[in-house]
KOLVOLO-18969 format. One line per field, with one value per atom (N, C-alpha, C, CB): residue number from 1; residue in one letter; y, z, x. Coordinates in nm, 3 decimals. Each point is the difference from the previous one (the first is absolute). Glycine has a CB too. Layout:
REM KOLVOLO-18969
torti	NUM/...
numi	a/...
y	Y/...
z	Z/...
x	X/...
END
This chain:
REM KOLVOLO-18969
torti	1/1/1/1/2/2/2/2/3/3/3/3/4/4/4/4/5/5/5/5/6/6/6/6/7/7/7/7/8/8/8/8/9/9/9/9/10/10/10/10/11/11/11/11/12/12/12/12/13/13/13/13/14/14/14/14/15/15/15/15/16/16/16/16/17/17/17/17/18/18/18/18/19/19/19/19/20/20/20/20/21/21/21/21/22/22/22/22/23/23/23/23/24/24/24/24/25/25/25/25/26/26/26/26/27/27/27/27/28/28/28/28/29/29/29/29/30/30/30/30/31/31/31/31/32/32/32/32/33/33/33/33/34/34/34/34/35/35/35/35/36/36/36/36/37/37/37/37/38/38/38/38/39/39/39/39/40/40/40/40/41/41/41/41/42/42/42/42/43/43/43/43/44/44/44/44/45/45/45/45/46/46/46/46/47/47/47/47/48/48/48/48/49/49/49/49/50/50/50/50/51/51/51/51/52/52/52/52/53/53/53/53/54/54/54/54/55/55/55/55/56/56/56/56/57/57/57/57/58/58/58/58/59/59/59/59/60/60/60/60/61/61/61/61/62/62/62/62/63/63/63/63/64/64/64/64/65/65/65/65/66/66/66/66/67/67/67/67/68/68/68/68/69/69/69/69/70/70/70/70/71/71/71/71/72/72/72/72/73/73/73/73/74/74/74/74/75/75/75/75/76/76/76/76/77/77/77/77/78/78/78/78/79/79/79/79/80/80/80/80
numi	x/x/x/x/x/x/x/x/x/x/x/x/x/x/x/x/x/x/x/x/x/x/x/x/x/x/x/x/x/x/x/x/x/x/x/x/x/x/x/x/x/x/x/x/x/x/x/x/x/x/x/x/x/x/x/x/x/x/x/x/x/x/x/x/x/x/x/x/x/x/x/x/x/x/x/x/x/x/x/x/x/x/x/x/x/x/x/x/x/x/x/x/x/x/x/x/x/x/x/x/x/x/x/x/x/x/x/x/x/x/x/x/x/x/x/x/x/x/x/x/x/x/x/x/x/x/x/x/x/x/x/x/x/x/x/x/x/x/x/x/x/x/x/x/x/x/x/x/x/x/x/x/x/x/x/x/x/x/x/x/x/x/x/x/x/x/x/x/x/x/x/x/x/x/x/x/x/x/x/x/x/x/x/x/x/x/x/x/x/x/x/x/x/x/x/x/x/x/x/x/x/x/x/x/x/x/x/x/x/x/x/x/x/x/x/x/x/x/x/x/x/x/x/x/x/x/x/x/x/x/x/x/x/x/x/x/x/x/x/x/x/x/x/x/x/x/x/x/x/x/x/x/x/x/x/x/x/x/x/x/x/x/x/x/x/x/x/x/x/x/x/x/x/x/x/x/x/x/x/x/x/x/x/x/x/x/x/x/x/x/x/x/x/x/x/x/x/x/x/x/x/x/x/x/x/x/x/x/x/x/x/x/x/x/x/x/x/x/x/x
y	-0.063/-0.108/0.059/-0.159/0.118/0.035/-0.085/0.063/-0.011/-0.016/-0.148/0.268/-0.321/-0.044/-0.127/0.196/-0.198/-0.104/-0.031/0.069/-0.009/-0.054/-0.156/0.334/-0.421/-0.103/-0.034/-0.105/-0.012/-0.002/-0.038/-0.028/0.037/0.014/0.098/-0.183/0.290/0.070/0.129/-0.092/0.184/0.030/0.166/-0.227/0.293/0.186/0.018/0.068/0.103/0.143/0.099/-0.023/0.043/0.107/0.114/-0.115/0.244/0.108/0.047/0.057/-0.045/0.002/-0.022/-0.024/-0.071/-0.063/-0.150/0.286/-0.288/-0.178/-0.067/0.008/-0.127/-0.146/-0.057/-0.039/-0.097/-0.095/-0.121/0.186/-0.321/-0.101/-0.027/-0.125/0.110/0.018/-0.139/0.165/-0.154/-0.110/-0.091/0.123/-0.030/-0.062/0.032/0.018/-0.090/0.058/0.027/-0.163/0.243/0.079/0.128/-0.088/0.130/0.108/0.124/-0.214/0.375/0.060/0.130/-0.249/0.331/0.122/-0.080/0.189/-0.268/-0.049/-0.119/0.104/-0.176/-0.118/-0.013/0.003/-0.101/-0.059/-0.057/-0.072/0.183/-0.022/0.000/0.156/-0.242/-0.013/0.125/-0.311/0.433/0.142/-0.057/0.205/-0.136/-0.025/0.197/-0.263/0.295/0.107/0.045/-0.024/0.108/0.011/-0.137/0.240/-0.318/-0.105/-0.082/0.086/-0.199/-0.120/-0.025/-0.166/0.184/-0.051/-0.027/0.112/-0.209/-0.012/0.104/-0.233/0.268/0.106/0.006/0.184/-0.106/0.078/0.077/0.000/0.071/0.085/0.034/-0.132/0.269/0.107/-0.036/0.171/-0.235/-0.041/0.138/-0.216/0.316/0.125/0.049/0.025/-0.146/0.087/-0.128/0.093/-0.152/-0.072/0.094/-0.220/0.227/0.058/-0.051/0.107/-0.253/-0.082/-0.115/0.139/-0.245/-0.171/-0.025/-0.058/0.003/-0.145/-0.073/-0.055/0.085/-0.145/-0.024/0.032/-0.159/-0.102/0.103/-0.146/0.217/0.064/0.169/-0.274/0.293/0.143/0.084/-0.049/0.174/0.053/0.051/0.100/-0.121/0.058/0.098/-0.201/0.283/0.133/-0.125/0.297/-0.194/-0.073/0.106/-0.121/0.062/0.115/-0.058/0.039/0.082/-0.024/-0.038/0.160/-0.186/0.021/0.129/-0.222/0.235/0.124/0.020/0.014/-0.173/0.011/0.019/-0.163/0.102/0.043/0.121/-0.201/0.283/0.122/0.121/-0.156/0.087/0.041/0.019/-0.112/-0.019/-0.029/0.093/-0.253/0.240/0.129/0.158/-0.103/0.107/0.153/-0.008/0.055/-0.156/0.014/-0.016/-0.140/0.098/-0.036/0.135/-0.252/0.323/0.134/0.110/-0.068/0.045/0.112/-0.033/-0.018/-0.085/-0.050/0.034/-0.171/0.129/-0.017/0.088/-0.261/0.337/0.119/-0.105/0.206
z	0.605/0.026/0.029/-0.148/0.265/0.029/-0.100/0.251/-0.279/-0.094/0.039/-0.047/0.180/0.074/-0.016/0.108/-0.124/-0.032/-0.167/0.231/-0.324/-0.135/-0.038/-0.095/0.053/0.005/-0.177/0.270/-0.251/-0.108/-0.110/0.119/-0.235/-0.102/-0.043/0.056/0.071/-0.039/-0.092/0.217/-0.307/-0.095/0.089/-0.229/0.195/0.024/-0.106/0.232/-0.182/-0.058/0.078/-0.081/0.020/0.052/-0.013/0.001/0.058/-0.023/-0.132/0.277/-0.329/-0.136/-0.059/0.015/-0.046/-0.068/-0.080/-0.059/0.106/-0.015/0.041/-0.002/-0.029/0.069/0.023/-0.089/0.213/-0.003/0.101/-0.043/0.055/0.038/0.156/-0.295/0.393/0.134/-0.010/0.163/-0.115/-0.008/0.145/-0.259/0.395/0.067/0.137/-0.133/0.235/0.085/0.161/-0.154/0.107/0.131/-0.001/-0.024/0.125/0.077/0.034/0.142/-0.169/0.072/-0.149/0.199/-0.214/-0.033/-0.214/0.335/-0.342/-0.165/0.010/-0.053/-0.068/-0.079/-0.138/0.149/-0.140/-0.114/-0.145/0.220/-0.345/-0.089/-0.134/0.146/-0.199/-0.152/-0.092/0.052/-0.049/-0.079/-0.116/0.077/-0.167/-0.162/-0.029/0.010/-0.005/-0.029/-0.102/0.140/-0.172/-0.124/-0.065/0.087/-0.008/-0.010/0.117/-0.117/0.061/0.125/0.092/-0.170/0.286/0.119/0.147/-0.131/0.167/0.150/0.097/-0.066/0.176/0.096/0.085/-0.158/0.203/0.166/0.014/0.062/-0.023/-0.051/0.225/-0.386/0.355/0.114/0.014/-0.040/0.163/0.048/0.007/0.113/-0.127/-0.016/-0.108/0.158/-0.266/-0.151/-0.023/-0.101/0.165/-0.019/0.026/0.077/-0.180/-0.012/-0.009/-0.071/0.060/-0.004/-0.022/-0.014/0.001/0.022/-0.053/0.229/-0.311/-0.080/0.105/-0.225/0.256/0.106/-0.031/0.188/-0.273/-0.029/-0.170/0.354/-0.394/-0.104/0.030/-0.092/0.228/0.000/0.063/-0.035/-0.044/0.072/0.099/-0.196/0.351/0.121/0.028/0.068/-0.032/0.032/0.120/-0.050/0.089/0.083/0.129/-0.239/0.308/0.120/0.022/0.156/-0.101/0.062/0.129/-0.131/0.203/0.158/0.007/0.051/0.087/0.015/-0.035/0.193/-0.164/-0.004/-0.178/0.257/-0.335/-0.164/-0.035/-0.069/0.106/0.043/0.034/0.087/-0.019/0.057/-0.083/0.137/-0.184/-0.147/-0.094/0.007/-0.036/-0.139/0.010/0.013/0.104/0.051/-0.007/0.166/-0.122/0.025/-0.176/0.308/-0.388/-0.177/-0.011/-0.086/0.075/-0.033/0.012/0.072/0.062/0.079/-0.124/0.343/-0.349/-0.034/-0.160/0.198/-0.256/-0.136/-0.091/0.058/0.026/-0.080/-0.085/-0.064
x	-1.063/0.091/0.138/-0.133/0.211/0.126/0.087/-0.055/0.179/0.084/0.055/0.047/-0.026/0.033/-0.065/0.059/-0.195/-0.085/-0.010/-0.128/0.197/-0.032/0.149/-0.138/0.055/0.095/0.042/-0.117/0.224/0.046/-0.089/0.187/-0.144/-0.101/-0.111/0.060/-0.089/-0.115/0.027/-0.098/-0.002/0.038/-0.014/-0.064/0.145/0.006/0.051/0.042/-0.091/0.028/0.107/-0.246/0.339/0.058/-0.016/0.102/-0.071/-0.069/0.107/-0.125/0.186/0.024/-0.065/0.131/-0.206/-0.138/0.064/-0.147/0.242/0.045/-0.052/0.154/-0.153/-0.061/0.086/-0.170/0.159/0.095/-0.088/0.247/-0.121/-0.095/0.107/-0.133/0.090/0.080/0.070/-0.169/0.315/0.050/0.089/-0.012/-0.080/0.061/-0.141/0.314/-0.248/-0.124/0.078/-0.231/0.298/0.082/-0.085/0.277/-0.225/-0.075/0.152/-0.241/0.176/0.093/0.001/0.158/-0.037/0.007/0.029/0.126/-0.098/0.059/-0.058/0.240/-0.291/-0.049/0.023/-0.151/0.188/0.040/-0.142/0.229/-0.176/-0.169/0.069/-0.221/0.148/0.018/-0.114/0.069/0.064/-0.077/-0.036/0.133/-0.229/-0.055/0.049/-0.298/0.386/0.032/0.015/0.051/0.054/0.065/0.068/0.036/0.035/0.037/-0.086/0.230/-0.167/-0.083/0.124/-0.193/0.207/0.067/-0.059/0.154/-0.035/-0.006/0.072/-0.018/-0.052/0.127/-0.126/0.217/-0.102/-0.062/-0.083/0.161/-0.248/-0.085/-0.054/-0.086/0.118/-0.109/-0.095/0.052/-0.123/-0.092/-0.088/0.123/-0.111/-0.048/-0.018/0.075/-0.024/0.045/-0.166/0.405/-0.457/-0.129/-0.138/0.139/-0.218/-0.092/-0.152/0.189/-0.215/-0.059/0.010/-0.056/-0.061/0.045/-0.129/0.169/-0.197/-0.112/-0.035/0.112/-0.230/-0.063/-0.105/0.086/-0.105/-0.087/-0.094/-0.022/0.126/-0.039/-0.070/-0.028/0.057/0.000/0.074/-0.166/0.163/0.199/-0.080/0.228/-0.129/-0.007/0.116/-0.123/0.174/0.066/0.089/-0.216/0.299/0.125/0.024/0.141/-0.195/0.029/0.170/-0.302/0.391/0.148/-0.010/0.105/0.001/0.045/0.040/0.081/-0.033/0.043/0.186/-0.236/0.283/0.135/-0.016/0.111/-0.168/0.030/-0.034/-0.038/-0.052/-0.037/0.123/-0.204/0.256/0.213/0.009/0.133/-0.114/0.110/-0.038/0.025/-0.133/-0.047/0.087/-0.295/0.252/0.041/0.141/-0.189/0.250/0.155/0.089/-0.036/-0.023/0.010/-0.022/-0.102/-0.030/-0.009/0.133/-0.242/0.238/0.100/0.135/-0.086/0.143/0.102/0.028/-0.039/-0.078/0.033/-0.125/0.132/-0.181/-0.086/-0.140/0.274
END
């Protein structure tokens, strides 16, 4: 499933190994998710920093685009 296609409410994994519940259904490089982290919050979150998605009770993997794909690389370069 492209990142692109997961809509609001559905449940992921980030590759941290966090969870959260999607809270919007825009499309593009950031989305907005309610983390279960260390703390519980809302924010922005790397559409690249998504590692999987819950569909219909089984985790599916998250393929990227190529432009979030950029983005990864261009975060790396930047901030190690």
């Amino acid at each position: 499933m492209k990142t692109n296609d997961i809509k609001k409410g559905m449940r992921i994994q980030l590759f941290n190994g966090w969870y959260g519940t999607m809270m919007d259904n825009a499309k593009g490089n950031t989305r907005m998710v309610d983390v279960e982290g260390t703390y519980r919050e809302i924010g922005s979150v790397y559409s690249h920093d998504i590692a999987a998605v819950f569909v219909n009770g089984q985790m599916t993997r998250v393929e990227h685009t190529p432009a979030q794909l950029k983005c990864k690389q261009m975060n790396a370069a930047l901030f190690g």
